[in-house]
ZAMARGU-4260 file (C-alpha; in steps of 0.2 Angstrom, whole numbers, plus 5000, padded with zeros to 4 digits):
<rodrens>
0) 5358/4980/4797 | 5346/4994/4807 | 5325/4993/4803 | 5331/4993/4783 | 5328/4978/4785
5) 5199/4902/4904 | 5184/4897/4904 | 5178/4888/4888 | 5167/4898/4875 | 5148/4892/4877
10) 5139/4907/4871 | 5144/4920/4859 | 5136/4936/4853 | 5145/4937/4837 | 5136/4933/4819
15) 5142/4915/4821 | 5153/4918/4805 | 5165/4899/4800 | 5180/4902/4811 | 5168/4905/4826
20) 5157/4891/4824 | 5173/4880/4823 | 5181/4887/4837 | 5166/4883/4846 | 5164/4865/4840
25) 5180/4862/4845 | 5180/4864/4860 | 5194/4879/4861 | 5194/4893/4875 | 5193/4911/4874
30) 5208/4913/4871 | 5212/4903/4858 | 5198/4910/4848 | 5204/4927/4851 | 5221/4922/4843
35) 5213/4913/4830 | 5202/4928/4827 | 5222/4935/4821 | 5227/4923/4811 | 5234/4926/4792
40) 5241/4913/4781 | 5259/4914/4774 | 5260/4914/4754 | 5272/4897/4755 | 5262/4879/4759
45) 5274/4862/4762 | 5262/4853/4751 | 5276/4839/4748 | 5277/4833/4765 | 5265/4819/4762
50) 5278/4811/4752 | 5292/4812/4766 | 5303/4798/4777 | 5285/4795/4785 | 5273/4788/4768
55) 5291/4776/4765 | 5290/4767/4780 | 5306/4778/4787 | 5311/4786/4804 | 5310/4805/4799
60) 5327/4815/4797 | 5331/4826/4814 | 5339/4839/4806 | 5352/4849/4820 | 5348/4865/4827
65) 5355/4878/4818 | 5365/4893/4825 | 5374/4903/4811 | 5390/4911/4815 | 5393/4929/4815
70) 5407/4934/4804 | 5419/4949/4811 | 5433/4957/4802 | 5441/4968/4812 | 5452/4983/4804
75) 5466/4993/4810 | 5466/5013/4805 | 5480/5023/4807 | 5493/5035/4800 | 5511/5037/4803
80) 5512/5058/4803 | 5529/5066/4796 | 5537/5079/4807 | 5537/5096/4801 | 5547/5110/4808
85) 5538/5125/4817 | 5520/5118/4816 | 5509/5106/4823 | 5513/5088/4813 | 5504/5075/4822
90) 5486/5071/4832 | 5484/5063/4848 | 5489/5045/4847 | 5501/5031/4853 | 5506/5024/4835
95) 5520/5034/4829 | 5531/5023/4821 | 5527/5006/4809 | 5535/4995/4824 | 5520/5003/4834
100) 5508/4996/4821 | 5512/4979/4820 | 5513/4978/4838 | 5496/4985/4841 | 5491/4971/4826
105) 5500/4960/4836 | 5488/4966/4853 | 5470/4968/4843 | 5474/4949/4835 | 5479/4942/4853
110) 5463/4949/4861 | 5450/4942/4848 | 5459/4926/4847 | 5455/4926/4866 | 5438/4933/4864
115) 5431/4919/4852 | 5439/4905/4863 | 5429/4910/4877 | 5413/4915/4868 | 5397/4905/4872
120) 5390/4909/4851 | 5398/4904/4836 | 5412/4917/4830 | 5419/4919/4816 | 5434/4932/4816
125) 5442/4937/4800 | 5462/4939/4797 | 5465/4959/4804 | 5466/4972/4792 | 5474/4989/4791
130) 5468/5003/4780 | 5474/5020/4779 | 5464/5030/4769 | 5447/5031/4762 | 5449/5020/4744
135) 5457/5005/4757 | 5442/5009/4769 | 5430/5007/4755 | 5436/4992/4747 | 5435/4983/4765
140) 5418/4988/4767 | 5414/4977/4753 | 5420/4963/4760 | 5412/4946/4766 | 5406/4950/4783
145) 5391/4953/4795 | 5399/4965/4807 | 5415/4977/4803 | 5425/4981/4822 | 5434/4997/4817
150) 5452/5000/4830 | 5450/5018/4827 | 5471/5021/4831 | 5471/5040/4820 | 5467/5044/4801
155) 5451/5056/4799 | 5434/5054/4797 | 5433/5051/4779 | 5442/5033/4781 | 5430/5029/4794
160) 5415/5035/4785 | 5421/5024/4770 | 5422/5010/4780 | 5405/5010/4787 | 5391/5001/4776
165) 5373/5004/4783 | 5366/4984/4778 | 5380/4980/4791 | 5385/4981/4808 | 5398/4993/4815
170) 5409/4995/4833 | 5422/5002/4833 | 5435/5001/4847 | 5447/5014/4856 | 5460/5012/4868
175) 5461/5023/4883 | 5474/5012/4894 | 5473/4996/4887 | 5484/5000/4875 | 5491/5016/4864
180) 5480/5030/4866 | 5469/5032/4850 | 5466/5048/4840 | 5445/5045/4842 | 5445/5040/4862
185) 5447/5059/4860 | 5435/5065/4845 | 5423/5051/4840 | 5409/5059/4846 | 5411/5078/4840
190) 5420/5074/4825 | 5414/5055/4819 | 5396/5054/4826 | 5391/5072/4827 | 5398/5079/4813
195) 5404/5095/4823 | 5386/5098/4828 | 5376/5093/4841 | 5364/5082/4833 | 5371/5062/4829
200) 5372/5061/4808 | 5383/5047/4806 | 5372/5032/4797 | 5372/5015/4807 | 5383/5020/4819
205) 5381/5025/4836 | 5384/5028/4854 | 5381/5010/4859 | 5390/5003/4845 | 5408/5012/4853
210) 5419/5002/4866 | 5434/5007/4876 | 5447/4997/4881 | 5437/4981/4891 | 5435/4967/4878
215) 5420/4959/4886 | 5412/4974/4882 | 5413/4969/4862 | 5407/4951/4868 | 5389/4953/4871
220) 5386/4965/4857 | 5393/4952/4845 | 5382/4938/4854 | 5368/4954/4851 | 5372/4953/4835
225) 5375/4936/4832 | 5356/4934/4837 | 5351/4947/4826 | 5358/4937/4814 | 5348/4919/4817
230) 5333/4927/4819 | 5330/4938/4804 | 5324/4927/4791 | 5320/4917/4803 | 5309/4900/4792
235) 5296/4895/4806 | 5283/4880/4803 | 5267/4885/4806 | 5254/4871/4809 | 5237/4878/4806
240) 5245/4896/4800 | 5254/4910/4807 | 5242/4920/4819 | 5243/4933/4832 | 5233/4934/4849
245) 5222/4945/4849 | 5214/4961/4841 | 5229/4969/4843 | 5237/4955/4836 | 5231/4954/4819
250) 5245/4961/4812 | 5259/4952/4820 | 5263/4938/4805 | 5263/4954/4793 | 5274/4964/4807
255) 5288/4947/4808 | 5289/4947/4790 | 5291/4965/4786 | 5302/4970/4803 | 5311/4951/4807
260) 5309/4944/4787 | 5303/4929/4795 | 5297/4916/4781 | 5282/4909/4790 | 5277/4892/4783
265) 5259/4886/4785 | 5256/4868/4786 | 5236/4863/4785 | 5229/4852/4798 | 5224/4840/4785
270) 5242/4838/4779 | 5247/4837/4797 | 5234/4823/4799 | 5239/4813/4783 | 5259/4812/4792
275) 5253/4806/4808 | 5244/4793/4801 | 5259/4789/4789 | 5271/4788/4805 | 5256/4777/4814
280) 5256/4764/4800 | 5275/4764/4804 | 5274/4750/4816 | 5293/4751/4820 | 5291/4769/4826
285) 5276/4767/4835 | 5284/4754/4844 | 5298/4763/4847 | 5289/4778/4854 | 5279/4768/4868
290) 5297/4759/4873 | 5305/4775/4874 | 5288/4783/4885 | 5290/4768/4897 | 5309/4773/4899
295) 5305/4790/4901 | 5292/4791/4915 | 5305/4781/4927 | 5318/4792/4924 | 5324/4802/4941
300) 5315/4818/4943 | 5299/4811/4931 | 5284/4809/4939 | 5267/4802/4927 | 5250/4807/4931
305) 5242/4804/4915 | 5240/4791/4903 | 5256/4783/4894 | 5247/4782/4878 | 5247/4801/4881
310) 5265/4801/4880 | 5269/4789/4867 | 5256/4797/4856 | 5267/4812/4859 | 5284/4805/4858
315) 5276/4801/4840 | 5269/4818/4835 | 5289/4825/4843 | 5294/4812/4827 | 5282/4823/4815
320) 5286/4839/4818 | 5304/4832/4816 | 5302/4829/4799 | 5292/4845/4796 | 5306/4855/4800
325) 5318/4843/4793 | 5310/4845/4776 | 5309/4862/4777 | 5326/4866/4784 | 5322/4875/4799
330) 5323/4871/4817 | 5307/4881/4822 | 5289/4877/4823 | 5273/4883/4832 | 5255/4876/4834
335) 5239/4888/4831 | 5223/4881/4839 | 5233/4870/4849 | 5220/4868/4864 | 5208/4861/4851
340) 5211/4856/4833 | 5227/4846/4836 | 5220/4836/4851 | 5208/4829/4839 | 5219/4825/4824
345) 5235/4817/4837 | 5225/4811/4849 | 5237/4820/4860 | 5242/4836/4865 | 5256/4847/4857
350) 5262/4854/4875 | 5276/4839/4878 | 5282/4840/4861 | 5286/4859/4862 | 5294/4856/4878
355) 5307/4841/4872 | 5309/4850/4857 | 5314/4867/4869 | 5326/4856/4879 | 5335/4850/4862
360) 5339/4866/4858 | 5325/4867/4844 | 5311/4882/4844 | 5295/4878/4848 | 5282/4886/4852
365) 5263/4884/4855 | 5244/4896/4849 | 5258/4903/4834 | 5257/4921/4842 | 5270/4930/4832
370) 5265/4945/4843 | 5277/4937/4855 | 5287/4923/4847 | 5302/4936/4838 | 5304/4941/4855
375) 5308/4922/4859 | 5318/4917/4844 | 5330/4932/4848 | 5330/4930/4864 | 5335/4911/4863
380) 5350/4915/4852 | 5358/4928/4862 | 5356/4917/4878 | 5357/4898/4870 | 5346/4895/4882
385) 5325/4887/4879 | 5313/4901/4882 | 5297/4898/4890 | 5279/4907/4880 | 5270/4911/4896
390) 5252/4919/4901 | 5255/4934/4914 | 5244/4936/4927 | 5241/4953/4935 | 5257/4960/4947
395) 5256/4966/4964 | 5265/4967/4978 | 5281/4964/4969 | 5276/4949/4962 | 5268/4940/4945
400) 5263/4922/4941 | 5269/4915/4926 | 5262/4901/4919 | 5259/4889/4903 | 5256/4873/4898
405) 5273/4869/4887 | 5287/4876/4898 | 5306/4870/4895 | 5314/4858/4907 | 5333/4861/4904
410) 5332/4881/4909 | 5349/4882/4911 | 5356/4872/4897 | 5362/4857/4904 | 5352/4853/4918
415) 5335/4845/4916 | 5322/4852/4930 | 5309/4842/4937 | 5292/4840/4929 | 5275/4830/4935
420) 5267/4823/4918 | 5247/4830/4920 | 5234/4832/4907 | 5232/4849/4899 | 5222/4858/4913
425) 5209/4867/4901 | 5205/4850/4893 | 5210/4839/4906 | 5218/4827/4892 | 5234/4824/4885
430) 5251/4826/4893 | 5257/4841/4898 | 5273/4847/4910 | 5271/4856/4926 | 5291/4860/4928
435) 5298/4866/4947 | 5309/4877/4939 | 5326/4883/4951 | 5322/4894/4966 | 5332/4908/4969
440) 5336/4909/4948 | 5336/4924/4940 | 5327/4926/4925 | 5326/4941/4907 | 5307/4944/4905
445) 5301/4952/4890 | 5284/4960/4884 | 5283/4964/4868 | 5269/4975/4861 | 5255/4974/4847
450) 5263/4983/4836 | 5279/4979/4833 | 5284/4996/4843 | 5292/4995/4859 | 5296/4979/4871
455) 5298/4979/4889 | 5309/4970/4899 | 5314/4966/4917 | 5324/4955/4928 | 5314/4944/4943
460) 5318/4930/4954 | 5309/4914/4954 | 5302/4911/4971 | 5290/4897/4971 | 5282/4885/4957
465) 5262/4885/4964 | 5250/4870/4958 | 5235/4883/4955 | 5218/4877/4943 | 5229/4886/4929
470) 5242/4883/4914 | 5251/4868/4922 | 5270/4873/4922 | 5269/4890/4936 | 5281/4903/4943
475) 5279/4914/4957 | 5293/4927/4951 | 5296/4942/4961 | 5303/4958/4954 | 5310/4975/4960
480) 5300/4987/4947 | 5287/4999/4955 | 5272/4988/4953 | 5262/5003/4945 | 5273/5006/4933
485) 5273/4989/4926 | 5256/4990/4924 | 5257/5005/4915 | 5269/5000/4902 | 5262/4982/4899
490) 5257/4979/4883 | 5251/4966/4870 | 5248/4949/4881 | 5260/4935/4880 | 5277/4937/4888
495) 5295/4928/4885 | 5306/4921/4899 | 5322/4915/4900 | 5337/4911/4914 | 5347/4923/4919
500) 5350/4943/4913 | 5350/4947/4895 | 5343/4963/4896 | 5358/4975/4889 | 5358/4961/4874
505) 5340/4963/4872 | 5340/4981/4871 | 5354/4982/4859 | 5347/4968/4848 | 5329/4980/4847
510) 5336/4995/4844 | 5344/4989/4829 | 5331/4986/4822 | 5322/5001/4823 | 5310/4998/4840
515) 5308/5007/4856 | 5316/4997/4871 | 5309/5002/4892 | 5321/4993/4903 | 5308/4993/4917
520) 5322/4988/4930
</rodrens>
């Protein structure tokens, strides 16, 4: 499945067109106006929601976070040659006899038992099967799978050819010592992938997609692929529209549809303010949401330095974009305008419900810049881990501050960091989590472009978490790249973080479909 598939505004030298004049009456900043200035509507409105758990006098459905399984099928090719006297009878190869297939079976069915027990993504392996010549290989090809893992033991190419369908995934797996010698250890590249010539000819199969002998190796490509998988198609709510930072980012809703096949859903600010005040007429829930406010702000590792009616207003507008998504059967969300427009209509900021619903393993993300989310949905499935949407400041010296007002508490999956409960710095309202995020850890950064492109990506260290007049949660991450050179191949704005190192994932995952990939490291 390749690539077929600031300060606040308080002058401006514009026309004063609509969208400027409300952007200004709202009190946003710059930049919220520059990614407004991007912003396209999706075709699709949830127009029904009014009529959900809400305008009953119900607790909204939380529908669980969904990670599809990828499905394998492995396959076995091989031939058992018939001596013949006085002339060469056989290829290289270690399966000579029908006893040596079932054993190697035996091996190949032991290994990816072993495999999906230890794998951290949902697997789904099919029964093993062996094919022999091209009709068996094409009549496998058909089958019900995402990705087709050939064990290339002998035949020639015109099994493997058959067996390779270019709307799926292909590996294919040789064994130099961990096993029987196979026939394509020796020939895959000059005779499968080349053709006999020197340029690579063999549709959606490459040199990454081969693996000998170490079975971890096939592991993190199927979580690459795996990911690939949950994210295009991706349904994401998008409350005030789907929008891109930026000039640059004009495009980027168009550029998710037509290179992820995301179905961006736009939800109105008046249909989001006629379920807040069908949740707020829910005395039950109200009630519920300030108890469970008190609760959390004495929890260990909580610290409150804002108003609780900041909080239970949030906890309240969490309950909301619950049944958004429930609704419309997705676990992801994003907030356009989000330093203006939903402040009025919650009486609350969006940042603490986008970090909650991060640390429940949901996808949420703030200003709907679908320059950089892709880059974040992907990256969450291959590390089942929250991301964090973050403003990068300029690097030097080795390092760059991250920061933003929605950052994840539990980084590391398990684990929940601890946060200080401030108002939103650029409004100075609202709830918003400044997270001390784990010294020393490792973390993937990714830079994605305008134009759907290239992306960039690098590991860092996280060395300090400032309290500077900025974005509330803040990292100091340092970073071995040639300074200069990250500078020159930054592009587009907003980056994506994660802990730990998902980079060869990363790369793998872009490629496929179809994009540049600059491992700055």
């Amino acid at each position: 499945m390749t690539n077929q598939f600031e300060t606040h505004f308080t002058s401006c030298s514009c026309c004063m067109s609509k969208a400027c004049k409300h952007s200004m009456n709202a009190g946003v900043s710059r930049r919220e106006f520059l990614a407004g200035a991007g912003m396209m509507s999706s075709g699709l409105a949830l127009s029904s929601l009014a009529t959900t758990a809400f305008a009953q006098g119900r607790e909204p459905e939380h529908l669980s976070p969904i990670r599809l399984p990828l499905k394998v099928q492995p396959v076995l090719i091989y031939n058992i040659a018939q001596r013949r006297e006085g002339t060469s009878w056989r290829g290289w190869g270690g399966i000579h006899t029908e006893q040596d297939a079932t054993e190697e079976r035996e091996r190949i069915t032991k290994e990816l038992a072993g495999m999906q027990v230890l794998a951290d993504f949902p697997l789904e392996i099919l029964p093993l099967v062996s094919v022999q010549n091209p009709e068996q290989a094409a009549n496998t090809a058909k089958g019900d799978h995402d990705v087709l893992i050939m064990y290339a033991a002998s035949s020639w190419g015109e099994t493997l050819e058959a067996l390779v369908d270019p709307k799926k995934w292909t590996l294919m797996f040789l064994r130099h010592k961990s096993g029987p010698v196979y026939l394509w250890y020796e020939i895959v590249s000059n005779r499968f992938l080349r053709k006999t010539v020197d340029e690579f000819g063999q549709p959606g199969v490459g040199t990454k997609d081969v693996v000998v002998d170490k079975v971890s190796e096939l592991e993190w490509r199927l979580r690459s692929l795996a990911a690939l998988k949950n994210t295009i198609g991706k349904k994401v709510i998008c409350i005030g529209g789907a929008s891109g930072w930026g000039a640059g980012g004009q495009a980027a809703p168009e550029h998710s549809r037509n290179v992820f096949h995301m179905d961006l859903v736009d939800v109105s600010y008046d249909e989001l303010g006629k379920l807040i005040r069908q949740a707020r007429d829910n005395q039950t829930l109200v009630k519920r949401c300030e108890e469970e406010a008190k609760k959390l702000i004495r929890q260990d590792g909580v610290t409150l330095d804002t108003s609780e009616d900041f909080v239970s207003k949030a906890l309240l507008l969490t309950e909301v974009f619950h049944g958004l998504m429930a609704e419309a059967g997705t676990d992801a969300i994003t907030v356009n305008h989000c330093m203006g427009t939903i402040m009025q209509v919650s009486e609350t900021t969006a940042c603490m419900p986008l970090s909650w619903l991060n640390d429940a393993n949901y996808l949420a993300f703030c200003e709907s810049d679908f320059v950089v989310i892709p880059s974040g949905v992907l990256l969450h499935y291959i590390s089942g881990l929250p991301v964090f949407l973050n403003d990068p400041t300029y690097p030097h010296d080795g390092v760059v501050t991250l920061a933003h007002c929605t950052a994840p508490r539990k980084n590391d999956g398990k684990n929940l960091d601890p946060v200080k409960i401030l108002t939103h710095f650029e409004s100075d309202w609202g709830a918003a989590p400044k997270v001390d995020m784990q010294l020393g850890r490792k973390i993937t950064v990714i830079d994605p472009d305008f134009n759907f492109k290239k992306w960039c990506g690098f590991e860092a260290e996280i060395i300090d978490n400032p309290f500077l007049d900025i974005c509330r949660s803040q990292i100091d991450v340092q970073f071995d790249v040639d300074t200069d050179k990250l500078n020159d191949e930054t592009r587009g704005f907003h980056w994506m973080v994660c802990y730990d190192n998902y980079l060869k994932e990363m790369e793998y995952a872009v490629k496929k479909l179809g994009m540049e990939w600059v491992d700055l490291g």
